[in-house]
Steps between C-alpha positions, in 0.01 A plus 500: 500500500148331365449280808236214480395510148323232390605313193400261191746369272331321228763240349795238747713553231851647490318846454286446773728355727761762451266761568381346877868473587557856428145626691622287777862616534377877428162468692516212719139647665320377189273252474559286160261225321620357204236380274542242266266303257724181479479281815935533511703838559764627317368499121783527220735333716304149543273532182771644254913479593586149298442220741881372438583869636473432866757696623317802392182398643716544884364842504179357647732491851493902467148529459418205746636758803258793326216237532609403839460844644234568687342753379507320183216257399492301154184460383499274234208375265309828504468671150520855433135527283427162538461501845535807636450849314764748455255777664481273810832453542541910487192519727679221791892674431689820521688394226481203220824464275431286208823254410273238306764503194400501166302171447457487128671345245567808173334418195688460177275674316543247224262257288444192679572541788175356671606169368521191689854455622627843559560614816648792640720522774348545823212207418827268440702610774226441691380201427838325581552664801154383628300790548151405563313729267742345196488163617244390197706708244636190385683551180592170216841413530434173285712699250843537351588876450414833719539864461576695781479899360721796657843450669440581846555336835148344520561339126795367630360337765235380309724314252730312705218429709354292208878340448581406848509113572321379839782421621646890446149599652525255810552796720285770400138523639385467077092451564454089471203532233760728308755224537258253383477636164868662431658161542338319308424772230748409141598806486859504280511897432455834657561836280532806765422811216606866611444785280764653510920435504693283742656782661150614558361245691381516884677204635731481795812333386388226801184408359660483140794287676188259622450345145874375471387292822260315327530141503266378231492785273714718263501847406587668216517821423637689090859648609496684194287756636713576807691757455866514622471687812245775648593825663296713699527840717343297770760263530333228746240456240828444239618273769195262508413545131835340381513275759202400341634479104767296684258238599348523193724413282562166736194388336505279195438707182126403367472255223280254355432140581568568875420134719381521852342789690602842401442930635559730248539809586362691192552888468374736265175400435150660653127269420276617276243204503393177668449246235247219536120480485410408878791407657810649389771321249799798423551893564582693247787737573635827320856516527682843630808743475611729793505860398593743772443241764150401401356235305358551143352248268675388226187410302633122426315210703490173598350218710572273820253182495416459862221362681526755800585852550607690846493807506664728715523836417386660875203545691257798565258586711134404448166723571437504897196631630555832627878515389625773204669281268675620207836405317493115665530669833299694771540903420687648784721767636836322632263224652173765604169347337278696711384636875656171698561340203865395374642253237824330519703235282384343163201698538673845531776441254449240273641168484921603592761394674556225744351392831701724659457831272129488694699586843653857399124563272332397830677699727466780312131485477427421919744879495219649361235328642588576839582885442174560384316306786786695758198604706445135556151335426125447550430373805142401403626270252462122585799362328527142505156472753339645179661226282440217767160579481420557117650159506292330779190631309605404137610164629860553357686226694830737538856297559721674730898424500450218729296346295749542204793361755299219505437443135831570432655245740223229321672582203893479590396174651317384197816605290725244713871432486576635170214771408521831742089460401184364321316793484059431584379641143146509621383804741260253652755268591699778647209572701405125635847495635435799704172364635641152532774653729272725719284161556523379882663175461 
């Protein structure tokens, strides 16, 4: 067995969190830090699950017992390249397993696209679930109509998200200075545009389900274009897929001279220009036929006015000093970068699955990790001494997962009665409660 290595796993996310419950269930011996440039653990889970999804956000209890072991530490608002190097971090560790995600928003490749207005996903997301580097991304929603491109579960989310009341949002943890400006924003319409057919879209039939549950909007969706019933070898995906047409067709047929706040959910169709000479004012889409499962134009167009455009067609990885990056992800072997160097999640794969499709991926990876290192580790290495003192010398004030127990707590207790939070938007603020705290009274 590789006794007493000494690890860094860059990233609290799911990723990251599933891989230090494996190395401590498999190698209990090891010595774990967690790095993490945000101030708060856990990453997808508090600054992208829907903040009206709290039940799934209950995971944290799994990963609070990883953090709580003790040779665990969090390490929180420390920066892979921006604080510390990736050759340090090889230099202090046996091993460093990179679970950072993939923290950029895909390009559409399109004209216009630089306009003001359009966003894509992650910049959204994140800006009304209060993460602190999209705090400022403040988007205009002084405007009537939105397009929301691609027909996945994060353009879901993003459209009823932009529908729900306050009063439907009373008990999510929804970032106030988001709140601020989607309840009073005039919005009346939503179109959520897929590329390709109905019985092609990535949608759970729960998160489809979710817009019938709307109290202040309507959507709509063309039943002519749903066909009768779909068949399948796999017949759990035929399951959810006409589940799916079934809740389809319980939305009201589109037609003109709707009244009130309306989704449609708009298939077919893929962008082919953002209209507008600063900010933007319609998209141009191409619309499609299905041949042999995959979309092809049809060469006919036409245009959506809008005044902002989300889009959300996935993530990849951007350029990180010292890191091989190619295809939106960091080259590896089943999770091998390099000597002591691994990649899990997001970063390995690509942007799939769930939360909990990172456990099996993460598993997998810690397998290999800890047959190559079976002769066990370096004992010269300095581990998290190294990192302590890099961080003493760069004048990195480092937040432990006390410190995060106590910003958390200020938050539940700012959310009161109703809200299970009112998440500190401001890493600064994050950090004066932690000095506040530590203060002899």
């Amino acid at each position: 067995m590789s006794a007493g290595l000494k690890i860094c796993i860059v990233g609290s996310g799911p990723a990251g969190m599933y891989t230090a419950g494996a190395i401590v269930k498999k190698n209990p011996e090891s010595q774990i830090d967690i790095i993490d440039k945000l101030a708060t653990p856990y990453g997808l889970v508090r600054a992208g699950v829907a903040p009206d999804h709290q039940t799934t956000k209950n995971v944290t209890r799994a990963y609070d017992k990883v953090m709580e072991n003790e040779n665990v530490r969090f390490v929180g608002n420390v920066g892979l390249s921006t604080d510390v190097p990736l050759e340090k971090l090889r230099e202090f560790y046996d091993v460093v397993v990179i679970a950072t995600g993939t923290p950029k928003d895909r390009n559409l490749g399109i004209p216009g696209e630089d306009k003001e207005g359009v966003f894509g996903a992650q910049t959204f997301v994140y800006w009304y679930n209060g993460h602190p580097e999209y705090r400022d991304a403040v988007p205009n929603l002084d405007i009537n109509t939105a397009v929301v491109n691609a027909k996945g579960t994060v353009a879901k989310e993003v459209a009823r998200i932009l529908m729900r009341t306050e009063d439907e949002m009373m008990h999510s943890d929804l970032a106030e200075h988001a709140a601020s400006e989607i309840f009073k924003s005039p919005l009346e319409c939503v179109h959520v545009v897929g590329r390709r057919a109905p019985e092609n879209a990535q949608f759970s039939s729960k998160e489809l389900g979710e817009f019938a549950e709307l109290t202040s909007a309507v959507t709509y969706t063309d039943k002519s274009i749903l066909p009768d019933t779909f068949t399948s070898e796999d017949k759990k995906e035929e399951k959810v897929v006409n589940t799916n047409l079934d809740l389809l067709r319980g939305f009201e047929q589109t037609h003109p001279g709707i009244k009130g706040r309306s989704i449609f959910l708009d298939f077919l169709a893929s962008p082919i220009e953002i209209l507008g000479e600063d900010s933007i004012t319609g998209v141009r889409f191409e619309r499609n036929k299905i041949v042999d499962g995959k979309a092809y134009s049809t060469g006919e167009s036409y245009v959506l006015d809008c005044q902002l455009l989300v889009s959300c067609i996935g993530y990849e990885m951007g350029i990180l000093e010292g890191l091989p990056v190619e295809k939106g992800i960091i080259k590896n072997d089943e999770g091998h970068v390099d000597e002591g160097l691994y990649v899990v999640g997001w970063a390995k794969r690509g942007p799939s699955g769930t939360i909990g499709t990172n456990r099996i991926d993460s598993q997998n990876v810690v397998e290999r990790m800890l047959a190559d290192f079976e002769g066990g580790g370096d004992p010269t290495k300095k581990g998290h001494a190294g990192l302590d003192a890099w961080c003493e010398e760069k004048d990195i004030h480092a937040v432990s997962f006390d410190d995060w127990k106590k910003i958390d707590a200020a938050e539940v207790e700012r959310g009161g009665e109703k809200s299970p939070r009112k998440k500190f938007v401001r890493t600064r603020d994050m950090l004066s409660i932690v000095q506040e705290k530590d203060r002899p009274c």
